[in-house]
C-alpha positions as CSV (number, residue, x, y, z in Angstrom):
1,X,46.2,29.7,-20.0
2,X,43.5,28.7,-18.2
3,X,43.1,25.7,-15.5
4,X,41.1,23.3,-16.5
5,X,38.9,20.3,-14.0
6,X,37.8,21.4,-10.8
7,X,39.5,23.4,-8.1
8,X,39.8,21.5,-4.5
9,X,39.8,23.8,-1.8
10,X,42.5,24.3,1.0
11,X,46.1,24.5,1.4
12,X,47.9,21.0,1.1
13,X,50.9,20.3,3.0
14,X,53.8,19.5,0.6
15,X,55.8,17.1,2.9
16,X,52.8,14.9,3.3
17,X,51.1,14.3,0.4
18,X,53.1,13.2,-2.6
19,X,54.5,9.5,-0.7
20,X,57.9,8.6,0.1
21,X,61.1,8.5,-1.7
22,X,62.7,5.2,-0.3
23,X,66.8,5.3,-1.1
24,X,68.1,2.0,-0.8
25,X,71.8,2.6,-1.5
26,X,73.7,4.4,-0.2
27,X,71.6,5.3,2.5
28,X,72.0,9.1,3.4
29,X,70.3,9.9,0.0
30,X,69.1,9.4,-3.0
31,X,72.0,9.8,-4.7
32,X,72.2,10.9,-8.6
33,X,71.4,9.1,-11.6
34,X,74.8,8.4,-13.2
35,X,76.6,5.7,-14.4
36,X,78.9,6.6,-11.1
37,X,76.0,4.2,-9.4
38,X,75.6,1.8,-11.9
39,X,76.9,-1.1,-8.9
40,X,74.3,0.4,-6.5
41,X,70.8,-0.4,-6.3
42,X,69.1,3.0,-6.5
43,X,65.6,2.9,-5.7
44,X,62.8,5.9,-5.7
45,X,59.4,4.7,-5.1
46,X,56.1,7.0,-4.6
47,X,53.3,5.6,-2.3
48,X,50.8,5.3,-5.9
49,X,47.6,2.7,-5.2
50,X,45.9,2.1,-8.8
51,X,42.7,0.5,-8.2
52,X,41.6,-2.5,-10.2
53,X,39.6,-1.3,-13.2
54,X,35.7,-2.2,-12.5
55,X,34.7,-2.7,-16.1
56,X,36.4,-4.4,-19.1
57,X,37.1,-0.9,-20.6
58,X,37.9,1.5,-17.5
59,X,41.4,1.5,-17.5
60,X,41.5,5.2,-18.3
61,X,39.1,5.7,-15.1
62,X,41.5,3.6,-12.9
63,X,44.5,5.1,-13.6
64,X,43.0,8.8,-13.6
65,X,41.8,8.1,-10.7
66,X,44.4,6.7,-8.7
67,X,46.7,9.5,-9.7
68,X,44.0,11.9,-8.4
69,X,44.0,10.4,-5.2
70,X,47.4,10.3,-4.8
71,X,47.5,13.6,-5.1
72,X,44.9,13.8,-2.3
73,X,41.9,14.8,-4.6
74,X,38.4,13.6,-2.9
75,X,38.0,10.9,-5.7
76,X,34.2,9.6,-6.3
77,X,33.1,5.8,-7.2
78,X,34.4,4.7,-11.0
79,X,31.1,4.7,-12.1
80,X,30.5,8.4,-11.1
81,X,34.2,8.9,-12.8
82,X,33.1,7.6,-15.9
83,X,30.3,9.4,-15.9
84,X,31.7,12.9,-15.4
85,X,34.5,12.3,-17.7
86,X,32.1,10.9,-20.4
87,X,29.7,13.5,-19.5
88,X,26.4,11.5,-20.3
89,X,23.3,12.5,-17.7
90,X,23.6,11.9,-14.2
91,X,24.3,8.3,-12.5
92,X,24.2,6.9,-16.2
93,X,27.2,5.2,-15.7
94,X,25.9,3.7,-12.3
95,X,23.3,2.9,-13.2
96,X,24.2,1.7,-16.7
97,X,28.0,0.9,-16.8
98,X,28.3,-2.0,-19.0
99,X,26.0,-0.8,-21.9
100,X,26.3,2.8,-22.1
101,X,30.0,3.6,-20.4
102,X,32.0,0.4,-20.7
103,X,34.0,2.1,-23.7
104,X,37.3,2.9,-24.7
105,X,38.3,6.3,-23.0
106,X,41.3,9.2,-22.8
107,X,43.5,9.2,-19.3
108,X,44.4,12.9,-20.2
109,X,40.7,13.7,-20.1
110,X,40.5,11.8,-16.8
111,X,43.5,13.7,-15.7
112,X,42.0,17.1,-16.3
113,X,38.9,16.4,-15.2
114,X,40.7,16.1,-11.3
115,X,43.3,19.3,-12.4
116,X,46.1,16.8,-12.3
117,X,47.2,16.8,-16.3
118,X,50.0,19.0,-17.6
119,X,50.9,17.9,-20.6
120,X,51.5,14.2,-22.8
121,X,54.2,13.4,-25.1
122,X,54.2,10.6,-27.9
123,X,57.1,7.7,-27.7
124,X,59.1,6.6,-24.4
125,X,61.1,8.8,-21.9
126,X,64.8,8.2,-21.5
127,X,65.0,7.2,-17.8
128,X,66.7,10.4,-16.7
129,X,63.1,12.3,-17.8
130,X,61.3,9.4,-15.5
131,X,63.5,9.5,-12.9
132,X,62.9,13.6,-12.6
133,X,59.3,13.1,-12.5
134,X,59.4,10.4,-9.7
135,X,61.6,12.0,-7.8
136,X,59.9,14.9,-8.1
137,X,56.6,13.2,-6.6
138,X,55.0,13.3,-9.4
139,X,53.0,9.7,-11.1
140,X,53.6,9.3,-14.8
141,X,50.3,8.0,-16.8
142,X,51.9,5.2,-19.7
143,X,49.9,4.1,-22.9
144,X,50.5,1.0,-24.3
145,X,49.3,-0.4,-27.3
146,X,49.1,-4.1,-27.9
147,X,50.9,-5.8,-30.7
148,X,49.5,-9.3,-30.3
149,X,46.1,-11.4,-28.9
150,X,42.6,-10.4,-29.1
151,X,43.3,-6.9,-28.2
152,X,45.8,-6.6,-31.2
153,X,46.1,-2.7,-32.2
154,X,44.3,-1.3,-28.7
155,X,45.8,1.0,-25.8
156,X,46.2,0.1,-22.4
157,X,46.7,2.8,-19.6
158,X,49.2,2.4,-16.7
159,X,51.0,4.0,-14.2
160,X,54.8,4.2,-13.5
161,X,55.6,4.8,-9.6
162,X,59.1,3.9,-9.2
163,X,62.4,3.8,-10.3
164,X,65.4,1.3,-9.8
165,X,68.6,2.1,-11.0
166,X,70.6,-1.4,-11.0
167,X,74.1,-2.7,-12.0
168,X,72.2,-4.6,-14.7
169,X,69.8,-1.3,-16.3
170,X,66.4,0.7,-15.3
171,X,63.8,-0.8,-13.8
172,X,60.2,0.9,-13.4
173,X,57.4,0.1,-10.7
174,X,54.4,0.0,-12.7
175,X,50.6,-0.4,-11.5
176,X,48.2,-2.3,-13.9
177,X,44.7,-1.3,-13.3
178,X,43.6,-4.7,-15.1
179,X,44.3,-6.8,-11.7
180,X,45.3,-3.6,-9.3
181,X,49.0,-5.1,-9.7
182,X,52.6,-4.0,-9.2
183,X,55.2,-5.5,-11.0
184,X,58.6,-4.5,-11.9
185,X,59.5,-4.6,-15.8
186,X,62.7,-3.2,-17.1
187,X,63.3,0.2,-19.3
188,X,63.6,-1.6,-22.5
189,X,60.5,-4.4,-21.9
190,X,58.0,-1.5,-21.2
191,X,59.1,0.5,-24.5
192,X,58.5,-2.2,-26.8
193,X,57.3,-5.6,-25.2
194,X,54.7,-4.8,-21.8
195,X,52.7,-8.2,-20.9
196,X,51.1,-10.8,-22.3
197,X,50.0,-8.9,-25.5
198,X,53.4,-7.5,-26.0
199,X,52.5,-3.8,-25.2
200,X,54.4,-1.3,-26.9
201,X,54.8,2.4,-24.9
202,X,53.0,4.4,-27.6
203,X,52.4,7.9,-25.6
204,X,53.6,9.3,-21.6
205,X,51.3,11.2,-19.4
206,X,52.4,13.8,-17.1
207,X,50.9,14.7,-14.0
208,X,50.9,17.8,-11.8
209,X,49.3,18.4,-8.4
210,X,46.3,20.8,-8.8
211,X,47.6,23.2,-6.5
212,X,51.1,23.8,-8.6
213,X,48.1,23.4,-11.7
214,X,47.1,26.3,-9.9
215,X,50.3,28.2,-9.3
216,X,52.0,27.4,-12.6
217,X,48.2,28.9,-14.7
218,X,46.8,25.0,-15.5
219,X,48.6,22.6,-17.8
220,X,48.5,22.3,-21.4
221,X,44.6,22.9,-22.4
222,X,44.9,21.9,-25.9
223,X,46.6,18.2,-25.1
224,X,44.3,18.0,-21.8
225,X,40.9,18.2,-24.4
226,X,43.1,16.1,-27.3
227,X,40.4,13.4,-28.5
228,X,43.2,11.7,-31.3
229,X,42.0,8.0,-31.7
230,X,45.6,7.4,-30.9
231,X,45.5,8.1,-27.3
232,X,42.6,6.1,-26.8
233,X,42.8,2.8,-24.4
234,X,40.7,0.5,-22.3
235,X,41.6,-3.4,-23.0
């Protein structure tokens, strides 16, 4: 296995760069996901800023990105991003954005260009597998494909940074690179019915810090390179 993206130097200090996780009941700590706590408001939230997108296709830049600097990677302009990712000649994208780069693109490729991919899996994550990865400190990457308006049959990329466990279900944090917003959408609305365009949660993107990329031997290299059509997304 082999690590894939670019290495950023220096040791990172592990209690300071993955956010906060904010309990809100009971408060001496975080307390388990069970159905024990199902008349508690259970609430773990990372400190995740998704920039808006800068062109009409970028979502897979924004997102990438964002991730990336959470986990305190030195993250360029969108433009220079794109331009990396896509791999066209230098400043292209800069230069050129709307013509040449504005284009439908892959977040895992985004992902391993910063080292901050492990691995994607097709369909939606029971909240248990969500909840692990939040509390764990760790962003989770969401595709979304429309079902209905003029993007009918596209993929949107978001990003999932919290969890709320709540008498009533599961409620996610999610970041929407289209505005750079945070809303609050249940469980069941994100798997099938996301937005305006009735988004339905197609494919999950797991991320990694690049220093455990680097202790754990990269993430998965054949998923981090995967061009399928199906895991494309921009509107």
């Amino acid at each position: 296995m082999f690590v894939l993206g670019f290495h950023f130097g220096g040791e990172m200090a592990i209690p300071d760069i993955f956010g906060k996780r904010r309990p809100v009941s009971p408060p001496g700590g975080r307390g388990k996901f069970s159905a024990d706590l199902l008349d508690e408001a259970i609430s773990t939230e990372l400190m995740l800023s998704i920039p808006k997108q800068e062109k009409s296709l970028w979502c897979w830049v924004a997102v990438g990105s964002g991730i990336a600097s959470f986990y305190r990677v030195n993250v360029p302009t969108q433009c220079r991003v794109a331009n990396a990712v896509l791999n066209v000649p230098d400043d292209t994208c800069c230069r050129n954005g709307d013509s040449s780069c504005n284009r439908f693109g892959y977040l895992n490729h985004t992902l391993a260009h910063f080292n901050c991919f492990d691995r994607y899996e097709a369909g939606v994550p029971r909240p248990s597998a969500i909840d692990t990865e939040i509390g764990g400190r760790r962003p989770l990457g969401v595709r979304v494909q429309w079902q209905t308006g003029i993007g009918a049959g596209t993929g949107h990329f978001l990003a999932v940074s919290g969890i709320r466990q709540t008498a009533t279900g599961t409620d996610l944090v999610v970041k929407d690179p289209w505005e750079g917003s945070t809303s609050v959408v249940s469980h069941a609305k994100m798997a099938s019915s996301y937005g305006v365009g009735k988004g339905r949660w197609t494919h999950s993107f797991f991320t990694i810090s690049p220093s455990d990329a680097e202790l754990a031997g990269g993430g998965d290299a054949f998923k981090a390179l995967d061009d399928d059509p199906g895991l494309l997304g921009g509107m």
